[in-house]
Backbone as CSV, one residue per row, in Angstrom:
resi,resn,N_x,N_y,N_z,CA_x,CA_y,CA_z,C_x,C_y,C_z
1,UNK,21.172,11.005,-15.467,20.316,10.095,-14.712,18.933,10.023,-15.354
2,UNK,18.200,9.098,-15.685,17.299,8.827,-15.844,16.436,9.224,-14.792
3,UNK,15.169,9.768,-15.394,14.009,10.429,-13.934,13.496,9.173,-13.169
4,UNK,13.131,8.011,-13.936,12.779,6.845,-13.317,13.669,5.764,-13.147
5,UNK,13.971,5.509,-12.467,15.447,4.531,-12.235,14.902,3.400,-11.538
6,UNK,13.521,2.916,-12.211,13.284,1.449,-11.814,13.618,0.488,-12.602
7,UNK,13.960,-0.875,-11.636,14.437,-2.355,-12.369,13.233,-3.144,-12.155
8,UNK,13.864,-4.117,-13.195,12.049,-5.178,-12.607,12.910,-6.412,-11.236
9,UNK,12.341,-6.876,-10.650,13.176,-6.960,-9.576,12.179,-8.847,-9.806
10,UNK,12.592,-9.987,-10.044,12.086,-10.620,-10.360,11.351,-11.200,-9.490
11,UNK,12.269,-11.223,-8.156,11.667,-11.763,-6.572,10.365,-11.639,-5.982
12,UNK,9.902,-10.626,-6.808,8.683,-10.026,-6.497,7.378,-10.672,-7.761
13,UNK,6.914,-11.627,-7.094,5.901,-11.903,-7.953,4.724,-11.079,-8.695
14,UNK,5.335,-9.991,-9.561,4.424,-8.917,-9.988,4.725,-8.949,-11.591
15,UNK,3.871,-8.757,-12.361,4.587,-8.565,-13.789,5.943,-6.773,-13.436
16,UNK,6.094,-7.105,-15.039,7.031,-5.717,-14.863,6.290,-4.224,-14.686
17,UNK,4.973,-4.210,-15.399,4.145,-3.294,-15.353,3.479,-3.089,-14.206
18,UNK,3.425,-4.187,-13.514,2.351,-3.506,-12.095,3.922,-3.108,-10.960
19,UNK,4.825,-3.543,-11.072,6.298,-2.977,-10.520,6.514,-1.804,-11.047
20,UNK,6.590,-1.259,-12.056,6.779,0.141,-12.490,5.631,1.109,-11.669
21,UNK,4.698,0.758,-12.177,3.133,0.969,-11.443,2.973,1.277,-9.740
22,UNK,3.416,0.393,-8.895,3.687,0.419,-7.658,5.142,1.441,-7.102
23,UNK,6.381,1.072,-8.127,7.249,2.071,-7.674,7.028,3.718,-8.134
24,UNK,6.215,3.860,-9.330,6.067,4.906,-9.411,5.204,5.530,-7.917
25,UNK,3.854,5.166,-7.903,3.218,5.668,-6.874,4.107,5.774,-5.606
26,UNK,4.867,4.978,-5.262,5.695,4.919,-3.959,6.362,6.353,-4.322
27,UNK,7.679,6.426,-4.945,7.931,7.535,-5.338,7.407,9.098,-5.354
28,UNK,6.237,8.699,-6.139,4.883,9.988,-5.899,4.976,10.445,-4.455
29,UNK,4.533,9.759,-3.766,4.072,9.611,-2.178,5.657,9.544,-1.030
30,UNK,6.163,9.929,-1.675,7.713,9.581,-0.788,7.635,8.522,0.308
31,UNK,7.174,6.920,-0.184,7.196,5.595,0.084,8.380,5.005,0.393
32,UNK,9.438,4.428,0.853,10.107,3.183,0.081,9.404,2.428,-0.728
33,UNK,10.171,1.624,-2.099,9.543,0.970,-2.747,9.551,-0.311,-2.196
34,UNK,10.537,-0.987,-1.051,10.185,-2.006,-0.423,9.709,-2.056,0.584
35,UNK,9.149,-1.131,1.112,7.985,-0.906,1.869,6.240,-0.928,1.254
36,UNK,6.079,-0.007,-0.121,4.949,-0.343,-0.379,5.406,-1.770,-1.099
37,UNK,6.263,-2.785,-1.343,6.153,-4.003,-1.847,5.502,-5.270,-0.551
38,UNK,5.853,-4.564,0.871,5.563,-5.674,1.721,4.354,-5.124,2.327
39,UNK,3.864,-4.086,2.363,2.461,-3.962,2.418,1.533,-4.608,1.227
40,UNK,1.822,-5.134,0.308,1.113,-5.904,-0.711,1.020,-6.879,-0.392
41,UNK,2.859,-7.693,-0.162,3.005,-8.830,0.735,1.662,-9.402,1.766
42,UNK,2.291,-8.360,2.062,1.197,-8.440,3.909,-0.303,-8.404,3.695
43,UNK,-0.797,-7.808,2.766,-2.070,-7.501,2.860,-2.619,-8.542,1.911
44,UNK,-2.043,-8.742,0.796,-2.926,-10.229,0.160,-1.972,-11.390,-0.630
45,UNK,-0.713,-11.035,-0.286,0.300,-11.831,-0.987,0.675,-11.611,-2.243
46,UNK,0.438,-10.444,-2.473,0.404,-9.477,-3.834,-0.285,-10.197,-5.163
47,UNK,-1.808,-10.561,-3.950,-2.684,-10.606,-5.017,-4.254,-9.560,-5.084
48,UNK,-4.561,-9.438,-6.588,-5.375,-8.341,-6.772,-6.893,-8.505,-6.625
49,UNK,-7.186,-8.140,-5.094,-8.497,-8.690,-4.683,-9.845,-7.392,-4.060
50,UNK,-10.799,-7.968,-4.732,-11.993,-6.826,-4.151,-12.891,-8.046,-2.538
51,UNK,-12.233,-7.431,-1.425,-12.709,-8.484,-0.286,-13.856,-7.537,0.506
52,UNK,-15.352,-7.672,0.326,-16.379,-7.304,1.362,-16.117,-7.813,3.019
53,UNK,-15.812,-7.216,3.874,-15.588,-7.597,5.334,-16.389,-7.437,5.946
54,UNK,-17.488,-7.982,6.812,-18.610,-7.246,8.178,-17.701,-7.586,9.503
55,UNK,-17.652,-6.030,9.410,-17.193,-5.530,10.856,-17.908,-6.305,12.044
56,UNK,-17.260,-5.732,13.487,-18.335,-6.278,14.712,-19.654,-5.519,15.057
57,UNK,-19.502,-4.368,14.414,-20.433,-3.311,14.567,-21.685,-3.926,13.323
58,UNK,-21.756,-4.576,12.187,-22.047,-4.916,11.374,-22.072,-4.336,10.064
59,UNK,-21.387,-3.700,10.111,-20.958,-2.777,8.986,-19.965,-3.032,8.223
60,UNK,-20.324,-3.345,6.376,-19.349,-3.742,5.570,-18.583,-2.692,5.123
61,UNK,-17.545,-3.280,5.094,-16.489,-2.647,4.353,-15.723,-3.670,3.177
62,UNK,-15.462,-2.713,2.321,-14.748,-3.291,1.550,-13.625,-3.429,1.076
63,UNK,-12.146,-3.824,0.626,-10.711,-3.931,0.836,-10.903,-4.077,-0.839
64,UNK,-9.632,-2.891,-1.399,-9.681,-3.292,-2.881,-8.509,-3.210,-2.972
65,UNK,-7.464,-4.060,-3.701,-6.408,-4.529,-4.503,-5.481,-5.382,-3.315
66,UNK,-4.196,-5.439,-4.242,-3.091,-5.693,-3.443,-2.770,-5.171,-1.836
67,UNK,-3.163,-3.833,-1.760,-2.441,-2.993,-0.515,-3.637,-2.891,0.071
68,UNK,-4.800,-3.266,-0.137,-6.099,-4.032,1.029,-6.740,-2.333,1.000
69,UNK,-6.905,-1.453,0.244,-7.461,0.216,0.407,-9.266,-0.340,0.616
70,UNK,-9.161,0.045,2.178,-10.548,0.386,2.391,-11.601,1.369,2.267
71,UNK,-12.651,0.949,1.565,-13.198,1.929,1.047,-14.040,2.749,2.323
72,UNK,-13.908,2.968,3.136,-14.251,3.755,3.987,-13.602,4.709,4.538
73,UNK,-11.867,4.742,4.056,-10.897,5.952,4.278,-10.535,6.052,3.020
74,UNK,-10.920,5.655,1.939,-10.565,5.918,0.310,-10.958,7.186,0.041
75,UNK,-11.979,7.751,0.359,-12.323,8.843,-0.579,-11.468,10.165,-0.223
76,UNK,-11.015,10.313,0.855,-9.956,11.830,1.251,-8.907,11.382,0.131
77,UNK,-8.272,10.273,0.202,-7.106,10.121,-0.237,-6.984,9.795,-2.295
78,UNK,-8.555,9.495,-2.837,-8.274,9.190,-3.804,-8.645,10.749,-4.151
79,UNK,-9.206,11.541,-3.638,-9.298,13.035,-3.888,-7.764,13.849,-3.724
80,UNK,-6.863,13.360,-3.468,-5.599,13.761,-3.187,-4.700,13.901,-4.111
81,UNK,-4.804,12.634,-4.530,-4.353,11.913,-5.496,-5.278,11.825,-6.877
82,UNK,-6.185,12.852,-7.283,-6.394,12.712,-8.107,-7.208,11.012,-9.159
83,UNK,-8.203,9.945,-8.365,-8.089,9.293,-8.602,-9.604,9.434,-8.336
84,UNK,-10.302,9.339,-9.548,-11.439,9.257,-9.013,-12.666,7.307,-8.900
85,UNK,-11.824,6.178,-8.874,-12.727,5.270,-8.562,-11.321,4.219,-8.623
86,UNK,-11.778,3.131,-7.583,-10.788,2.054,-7.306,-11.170,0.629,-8.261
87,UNK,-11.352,1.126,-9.595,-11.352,-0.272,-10.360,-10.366,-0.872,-10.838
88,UNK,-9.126,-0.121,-10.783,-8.146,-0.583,-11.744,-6.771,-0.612,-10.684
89,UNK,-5.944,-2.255,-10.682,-5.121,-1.734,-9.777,-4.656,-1.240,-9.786
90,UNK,-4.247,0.145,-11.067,-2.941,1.035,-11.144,-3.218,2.075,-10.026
91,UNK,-4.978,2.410,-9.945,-5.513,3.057,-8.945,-5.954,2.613,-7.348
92,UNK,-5.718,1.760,-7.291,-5.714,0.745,-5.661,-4.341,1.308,-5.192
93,UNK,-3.345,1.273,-6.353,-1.900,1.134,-5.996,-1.553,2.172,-5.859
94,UNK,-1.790,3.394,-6.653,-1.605,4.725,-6.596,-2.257,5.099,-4.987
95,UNK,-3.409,4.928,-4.950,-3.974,5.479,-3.657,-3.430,4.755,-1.926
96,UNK,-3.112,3.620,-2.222,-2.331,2.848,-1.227,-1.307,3.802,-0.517
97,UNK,-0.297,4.344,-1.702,0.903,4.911,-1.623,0.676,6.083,-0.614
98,UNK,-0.646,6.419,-1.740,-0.630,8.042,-1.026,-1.017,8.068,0.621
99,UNK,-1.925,7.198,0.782,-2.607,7.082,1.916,-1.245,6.597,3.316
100,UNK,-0.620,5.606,2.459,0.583,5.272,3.206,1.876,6.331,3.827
101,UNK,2.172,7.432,2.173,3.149,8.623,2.433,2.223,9.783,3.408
102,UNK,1.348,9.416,3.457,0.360,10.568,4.265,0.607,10.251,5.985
103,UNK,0.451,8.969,5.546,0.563,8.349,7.354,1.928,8.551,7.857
104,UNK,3.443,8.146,6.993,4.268,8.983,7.463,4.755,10.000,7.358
105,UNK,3.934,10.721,7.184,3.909,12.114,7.053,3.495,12.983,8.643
106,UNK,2.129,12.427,8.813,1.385,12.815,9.851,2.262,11.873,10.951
107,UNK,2.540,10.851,11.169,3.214,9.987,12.345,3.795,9.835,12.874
108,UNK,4.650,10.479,11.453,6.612,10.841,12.064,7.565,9.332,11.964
109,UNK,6.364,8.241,12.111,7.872,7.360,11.614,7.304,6.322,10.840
110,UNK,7.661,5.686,9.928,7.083,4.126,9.758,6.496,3.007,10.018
111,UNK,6.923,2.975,11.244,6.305,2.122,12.618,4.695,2.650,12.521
112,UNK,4.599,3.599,12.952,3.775,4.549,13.458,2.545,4.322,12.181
113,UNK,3.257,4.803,11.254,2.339,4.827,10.245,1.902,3.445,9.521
114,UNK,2.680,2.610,9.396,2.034,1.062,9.710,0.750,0.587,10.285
115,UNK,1.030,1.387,11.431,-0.336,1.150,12.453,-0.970,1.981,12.267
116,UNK,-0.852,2.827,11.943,-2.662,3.530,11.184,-2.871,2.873,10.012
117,UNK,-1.859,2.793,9.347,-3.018,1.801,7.939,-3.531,0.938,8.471
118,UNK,-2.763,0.238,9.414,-3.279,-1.241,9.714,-4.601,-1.426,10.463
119,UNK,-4.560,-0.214,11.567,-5.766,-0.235,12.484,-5.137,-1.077,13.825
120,UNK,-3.483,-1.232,13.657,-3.630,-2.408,14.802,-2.728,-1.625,15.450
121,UNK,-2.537,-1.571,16.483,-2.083,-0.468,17.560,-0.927,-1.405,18.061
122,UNK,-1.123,-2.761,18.421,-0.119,-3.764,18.850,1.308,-3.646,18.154
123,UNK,0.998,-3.311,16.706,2.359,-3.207,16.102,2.523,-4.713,15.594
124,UNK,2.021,-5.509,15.565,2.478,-6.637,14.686,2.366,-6.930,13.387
125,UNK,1.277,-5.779,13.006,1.384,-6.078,11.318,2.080,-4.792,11.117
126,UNK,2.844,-3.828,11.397,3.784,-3.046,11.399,5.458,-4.597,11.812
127,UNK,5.227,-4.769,12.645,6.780,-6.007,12.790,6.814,-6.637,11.519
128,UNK,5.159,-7.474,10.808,5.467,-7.915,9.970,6.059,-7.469,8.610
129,UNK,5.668,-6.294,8.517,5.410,-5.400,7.178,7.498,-4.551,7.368
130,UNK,7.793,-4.320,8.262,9.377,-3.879,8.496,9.835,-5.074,8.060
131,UNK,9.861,-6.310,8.989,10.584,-7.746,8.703,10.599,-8.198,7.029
132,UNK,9.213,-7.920,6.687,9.789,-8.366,5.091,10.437,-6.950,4.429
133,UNK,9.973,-5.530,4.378,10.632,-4.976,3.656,12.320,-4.810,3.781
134,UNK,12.826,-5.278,4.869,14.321,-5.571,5.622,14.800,-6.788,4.930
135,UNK,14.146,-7.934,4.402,14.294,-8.716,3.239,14.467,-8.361,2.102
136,UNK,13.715,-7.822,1.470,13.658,-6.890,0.176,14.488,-5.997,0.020
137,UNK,15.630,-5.671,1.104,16.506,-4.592,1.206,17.742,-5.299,1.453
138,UNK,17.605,-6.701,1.705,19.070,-7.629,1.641,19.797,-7.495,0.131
């Protein structure tokens, strides 16, 4: 067996390198890889974006890459992971993962941990983020 047993999966609008890139980190982080693919989905359409947000409180935050890593819970997790600055998406993507395998780690289920990345307690960007990776798994 090969240690890395990734395909480039074409469906996925990513070159082959940022797919290797993303399944590795998933892997790292004991992810599904079509799970961290629809959190990319979900978060910018798996595109690679630095987005400044003002909160209601008025306080910016900022969202870097594909998987939306806010820099205001970035720093535990890029210290985890060994990552010391979010310029490059191999490192947005790496830290996504981790932050993601952490949440189901601590949560106990997927669902669960959905909604802590997400911040949304309702569970709908958890419905959304299951519904497509349940696509990606057809």
């Amino acid at each position: 067996d090969h240690p890395n047993p990734f395909f480039y999966r074409q469906e996925i609008p990513l070159d082959k390198y940022l797919q290797e890139t993303l399944y590795s980190a998933a892997m790292e982080w004991g992810v599904p890889y079509e799970l961290a693919v629809a959190v990319c989905w979900r978060e910018t359409q798996y595109r690679n974006l630095v987005t400044p947000v003002e909160m209601a409180d008025g306080e910016v935050r900022t969202y870097y890459g594909m998987m939306a890593v806010c820099d205001k819970y970035a720093p535990e997790y890029m210290t985890l992971c060994g990552v010391d600055n979010l310029d490059t998406e191999e490192n947005r993507l790496r830290v996504g993962c981790c932050m993601l395998g952490q949440h189901i780690k601590n949560e106990g289920s997927v669902r669960a941990a959905l909604c802590r990345y997400s911040g949304d307690d309702e569970g709908w960007y958890a419905d959304d983020v299951l519904r497509k990776m349940g696509e990606l798994m057809e």
